[in-house]
C-alpha atoms as one frame of an Amber mdcrd trajectory, in Angstrom:
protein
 -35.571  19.155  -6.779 -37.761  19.163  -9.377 -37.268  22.541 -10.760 -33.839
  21.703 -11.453 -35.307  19.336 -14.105 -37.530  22.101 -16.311 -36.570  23.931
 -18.836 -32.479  25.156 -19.588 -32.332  27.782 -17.093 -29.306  29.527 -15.129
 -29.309  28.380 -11.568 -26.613  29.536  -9.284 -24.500  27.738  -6.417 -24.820
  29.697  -3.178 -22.253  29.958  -0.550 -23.974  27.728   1.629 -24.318  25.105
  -1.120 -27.556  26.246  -1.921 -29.265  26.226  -5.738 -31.149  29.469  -6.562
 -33.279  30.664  -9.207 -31.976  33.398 -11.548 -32.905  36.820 -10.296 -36.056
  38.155 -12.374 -37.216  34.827 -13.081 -40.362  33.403 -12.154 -41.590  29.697
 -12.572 -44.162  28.912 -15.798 -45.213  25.749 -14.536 -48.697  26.122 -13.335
 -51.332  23.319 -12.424 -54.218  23.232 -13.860 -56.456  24.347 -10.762 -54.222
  27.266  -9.975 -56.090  30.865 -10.972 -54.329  32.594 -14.026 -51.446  34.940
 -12.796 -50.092  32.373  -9.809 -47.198  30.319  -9.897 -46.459  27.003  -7.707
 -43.353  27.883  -5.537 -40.345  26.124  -6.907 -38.404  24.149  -3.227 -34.689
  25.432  -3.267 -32.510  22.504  -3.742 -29.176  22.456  -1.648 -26.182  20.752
  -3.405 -24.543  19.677  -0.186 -27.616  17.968   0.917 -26.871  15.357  -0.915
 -25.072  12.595   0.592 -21.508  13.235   0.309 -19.889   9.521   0.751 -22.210
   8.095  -1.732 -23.178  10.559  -4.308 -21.121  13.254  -4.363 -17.416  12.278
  -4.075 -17.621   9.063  -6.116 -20.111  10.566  -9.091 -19.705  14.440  -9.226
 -16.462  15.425  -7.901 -14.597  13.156  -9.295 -15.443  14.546 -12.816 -13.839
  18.325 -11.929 -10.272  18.847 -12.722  -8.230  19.079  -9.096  -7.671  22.628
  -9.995 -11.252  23.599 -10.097 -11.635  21.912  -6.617  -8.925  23.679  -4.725
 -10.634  26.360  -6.055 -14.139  25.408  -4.465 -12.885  25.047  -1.219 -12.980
  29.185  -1.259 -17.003  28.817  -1.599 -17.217  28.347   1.969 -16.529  26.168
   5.234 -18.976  23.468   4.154 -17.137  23.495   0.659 -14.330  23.277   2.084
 -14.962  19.947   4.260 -16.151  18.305   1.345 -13.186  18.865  -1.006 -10.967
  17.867   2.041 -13.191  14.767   1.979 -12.764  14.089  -1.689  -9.013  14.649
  -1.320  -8.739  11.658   1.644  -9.998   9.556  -0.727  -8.356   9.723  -4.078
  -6.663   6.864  -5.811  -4.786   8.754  -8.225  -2.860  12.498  -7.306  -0.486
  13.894 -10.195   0.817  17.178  -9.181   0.826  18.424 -13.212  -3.153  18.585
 -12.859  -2.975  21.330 -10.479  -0.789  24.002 -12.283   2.940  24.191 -13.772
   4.220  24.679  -9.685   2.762  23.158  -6.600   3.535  24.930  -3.497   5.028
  23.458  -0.651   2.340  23.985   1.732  -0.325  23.139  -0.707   0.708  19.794
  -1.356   1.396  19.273   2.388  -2.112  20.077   2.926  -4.043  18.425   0.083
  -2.307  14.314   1.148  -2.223  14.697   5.079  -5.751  12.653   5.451  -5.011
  10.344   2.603  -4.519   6.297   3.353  -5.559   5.144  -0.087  -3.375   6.489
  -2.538  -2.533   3.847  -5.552  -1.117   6.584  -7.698   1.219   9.166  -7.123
   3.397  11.627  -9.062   5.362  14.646  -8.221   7.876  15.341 -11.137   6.555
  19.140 -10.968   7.779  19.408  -7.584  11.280  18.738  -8.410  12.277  21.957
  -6.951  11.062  22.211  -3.639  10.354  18.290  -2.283  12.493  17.262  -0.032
  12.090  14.123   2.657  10.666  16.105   5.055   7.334  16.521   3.168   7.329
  13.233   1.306   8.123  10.284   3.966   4.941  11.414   5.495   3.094  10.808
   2.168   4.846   7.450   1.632   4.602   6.044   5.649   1.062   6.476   5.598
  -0.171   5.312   1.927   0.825   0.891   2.087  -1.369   0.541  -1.325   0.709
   2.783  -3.828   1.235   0.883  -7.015   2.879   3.778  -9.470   5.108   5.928
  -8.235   6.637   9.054 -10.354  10.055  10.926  -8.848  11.757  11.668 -12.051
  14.017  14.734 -11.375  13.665  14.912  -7.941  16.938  15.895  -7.034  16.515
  16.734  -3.271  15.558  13.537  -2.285  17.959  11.421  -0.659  18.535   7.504
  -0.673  16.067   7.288   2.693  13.272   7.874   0.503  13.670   4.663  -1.605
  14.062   2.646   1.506  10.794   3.632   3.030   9.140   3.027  -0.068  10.562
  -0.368  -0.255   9.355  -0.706   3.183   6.062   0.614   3.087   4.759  -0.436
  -0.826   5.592  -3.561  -1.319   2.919  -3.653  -4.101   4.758  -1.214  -6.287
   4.549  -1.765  -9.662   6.013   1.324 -11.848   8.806   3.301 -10.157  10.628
   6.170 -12.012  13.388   7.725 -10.289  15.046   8.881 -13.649  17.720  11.574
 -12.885  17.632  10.669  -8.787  21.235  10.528  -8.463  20.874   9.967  -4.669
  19.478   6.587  -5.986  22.381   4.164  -4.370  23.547   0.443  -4.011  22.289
   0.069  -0.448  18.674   1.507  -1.009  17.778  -0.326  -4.646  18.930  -3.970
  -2.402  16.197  -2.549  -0.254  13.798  -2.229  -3.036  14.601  -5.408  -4.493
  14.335  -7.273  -1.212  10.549  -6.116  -0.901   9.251  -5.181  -4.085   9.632
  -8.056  -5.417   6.828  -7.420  -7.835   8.108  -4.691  -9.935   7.556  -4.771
 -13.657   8.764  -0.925 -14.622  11.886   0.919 -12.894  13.281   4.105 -14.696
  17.265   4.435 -13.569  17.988   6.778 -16.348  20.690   8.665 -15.073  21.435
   7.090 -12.002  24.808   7.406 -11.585  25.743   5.801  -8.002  24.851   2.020
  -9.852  27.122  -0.465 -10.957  26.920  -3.873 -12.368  26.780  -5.462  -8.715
  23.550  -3.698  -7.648  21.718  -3.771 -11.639  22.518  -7.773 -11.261  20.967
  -7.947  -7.466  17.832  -6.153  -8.912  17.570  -8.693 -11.886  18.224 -11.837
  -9.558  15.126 -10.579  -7.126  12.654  -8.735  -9.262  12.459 -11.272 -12.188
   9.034  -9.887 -13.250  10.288  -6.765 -14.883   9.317  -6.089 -18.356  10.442
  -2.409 -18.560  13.877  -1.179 -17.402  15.877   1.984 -18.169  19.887   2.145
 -16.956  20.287   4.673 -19.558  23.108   7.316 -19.168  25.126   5.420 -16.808
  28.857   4.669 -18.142  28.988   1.715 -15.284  26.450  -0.642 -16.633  28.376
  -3.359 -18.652  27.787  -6.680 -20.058  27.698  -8.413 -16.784  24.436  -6.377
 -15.710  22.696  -6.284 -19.356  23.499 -11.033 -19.382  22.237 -11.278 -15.726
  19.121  -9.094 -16.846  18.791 -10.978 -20.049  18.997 -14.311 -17.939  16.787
 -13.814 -14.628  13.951 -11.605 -16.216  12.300 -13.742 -19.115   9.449 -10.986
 -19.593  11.374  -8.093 -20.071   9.883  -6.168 -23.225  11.689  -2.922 -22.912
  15.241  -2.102 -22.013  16.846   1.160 -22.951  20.541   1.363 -22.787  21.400
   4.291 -24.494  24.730   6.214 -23.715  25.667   2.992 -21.729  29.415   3.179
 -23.041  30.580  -0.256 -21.740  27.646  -2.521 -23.236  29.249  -4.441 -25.942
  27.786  -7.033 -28.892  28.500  -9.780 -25.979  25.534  -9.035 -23.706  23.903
  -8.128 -26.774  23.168 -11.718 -28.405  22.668 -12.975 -24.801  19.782 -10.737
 -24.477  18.532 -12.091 -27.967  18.989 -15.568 -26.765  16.905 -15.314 -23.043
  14.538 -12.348 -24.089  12.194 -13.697 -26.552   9.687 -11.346 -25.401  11.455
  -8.070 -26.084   9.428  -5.434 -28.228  11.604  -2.770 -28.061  15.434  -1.827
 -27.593  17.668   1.503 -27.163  21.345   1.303 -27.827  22.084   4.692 -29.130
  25.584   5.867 -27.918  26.440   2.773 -27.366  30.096   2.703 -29.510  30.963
  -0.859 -28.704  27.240  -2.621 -30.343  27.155  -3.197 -34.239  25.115  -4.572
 -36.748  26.420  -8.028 -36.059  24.356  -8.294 -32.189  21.840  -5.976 -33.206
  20.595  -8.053 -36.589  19.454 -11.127 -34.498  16.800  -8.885 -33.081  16.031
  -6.680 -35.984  15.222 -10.118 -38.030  12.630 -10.647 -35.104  10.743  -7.305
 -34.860  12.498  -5.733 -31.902  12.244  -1.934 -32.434  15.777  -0.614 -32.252
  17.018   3.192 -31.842  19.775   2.383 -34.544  19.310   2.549 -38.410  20.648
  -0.166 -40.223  23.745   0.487 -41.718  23.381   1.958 -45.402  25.896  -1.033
 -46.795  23.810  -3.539 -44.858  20.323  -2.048 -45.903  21.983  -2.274 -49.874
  22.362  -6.109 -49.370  18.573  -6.685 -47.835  16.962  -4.592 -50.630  18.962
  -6.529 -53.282  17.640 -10.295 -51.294  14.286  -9.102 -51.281  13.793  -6.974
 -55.375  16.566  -9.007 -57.136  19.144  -5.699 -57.481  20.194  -2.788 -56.171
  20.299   0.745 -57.162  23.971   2.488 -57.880  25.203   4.339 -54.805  28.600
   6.164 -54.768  29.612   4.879 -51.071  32.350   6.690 -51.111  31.114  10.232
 -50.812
């Protein structure tokens, strides 16, 4: 290989994984005892030569967007192998790096050898995945930590079972706008996944205060949790959060019509920890809940009342400047 080191030349990838020399060029480098006019031969390198397990997946490949690798598998058979190779052993597969839509067959084909999958996420393939092509995925990959579903509307509640069944070391779950997301199969995932510490129920309709209080009770290790958009979360669901998961730092509860100041000051009293809190929409919260946590830092989605932001500035300058409040 050592004309690959010389000077910046244009070599060429063959279909057989072969390096080649630029057509019209011939090599410079000459030894001393070699007669003027004669060039050393330069040895043709082969790119698959190299050993694929230790050098080529782990250091090379794994610098190349996916794209670009689907797109190497057309080089030839040999190619081909090695990307499907690569592709058993990714940690990490996020259907957005491949292109705006991922076929159906595609994806299929890219996971079936994969065991060792940590991260996974398919929101661009809302409009085609169904069970039948991600159970499979799920059954067969035990070490998946993140898991990203938001939107995927064909899915049904089975899905969320066998993940509680088959990662139990899931960590980050989104299944924002899964409205097949029900009672029955978030017990399930609270029985065995027991370590979560993000869940995204935006939207999640099927939920009520009974299940949001089971998940609370089991999975007391959460520190991010969305139930926005769902009119049946109440105060029961936002105390029993507030009281079984001490590390929560974000909750959003926007549109969450039932949440009142109550629950409010609860979660100010158990979550010392919280950075961050969304209450937008929510008619029945005021100033009065929300100040406790405003005096501590917690980033809130609601301004501070202009009357209320009047009194602070004249505390902290000494007066006030003249405001017609009733325009």
């Amino acid at each position: 290989m050592t004309c690959l080191a010389g000077a910046r030349r244009r070599w060429h990838v063959t279909a057989r994984g072969g390096v080649s020399e630029p057509a019209g060029w011939r090599g410079r480098d000459q030894s001393p005892m070699e007669p003027p006019g004669q060039t050393r031969p330069c040895p043709r390198g082969h790119l698959l030569d190299l050993p694929w397990e230790d050098i080529l997946v782990p250091h090379i490949l794994c610098h190349l967007p996916l794209r670009q690798l689907l797109s190497l598998q057309r080089v030839s058979k040999p190619f081909q192998a090695l990307i499907q190779l690569y592709l058993a052993n990714i940690r990490c597969f996020d259907s957005s790096q491949v292109g705006p839509h991922l076929p159906k067959t595609a994806f299929c084909n890219l996971l079936k050898d994969n065991e060792v999958l940590q991260q996974l996420a398919l929101q661009n393939c809302s409009d085609w995945l169904t069970d039948k092509e991600l159970l499979p995925v799920i059954g067969q990959n035990h070490h998946l930590q993140q898991i990203q579903l938001s939107s995927c509307l064909q899915l049904s509640r089975h899905v969320l079972v066998a993940i509680s069944l088959s990662c139990p070391h899931v960590r980050c779950l989104s299944l924002a706008h899964c409205e097949w997301v029900d009672s029955l199969s978030l017990r399930s995932l609270a029985d065995h996944c027991k370590g979560l510490e993000s869940l995204d129920l935006t939207a999640c309709r099927q939920l009520k205060d009974e299940a949001i209080c089971y998940l609370a009770q089991k999975c007391s290790r959460l520190k991010s949790l969305s139930l926005a958009v769902n009119a049946n979360v109440g105060d029961t669901a936002v105390e029993e959060i507030a009281k079984c998961c001490p590390e929560l730092e974000h909750l959003d509860l926007t549109g969450c019509l039932r949440v009142k100041n109550e629950s409010i000051r609860v979660l100010a009293e158990y979550c010392t920890k919280l950075r961050s809190l969304k209450v937008k929409h929510c008619h029945k919260v005021a100033e009065s809940s929300l100040s406790i946590l405003r005096g501590r830092g917690v980033e809130l989605d609601v301004e501070l009342p202009l009357q209320r932001a009047l009194v602070l500035l004249q505390d902290g300058v000494g007066f006030a400047p003249f405001i017609n409040l009733q325009i």
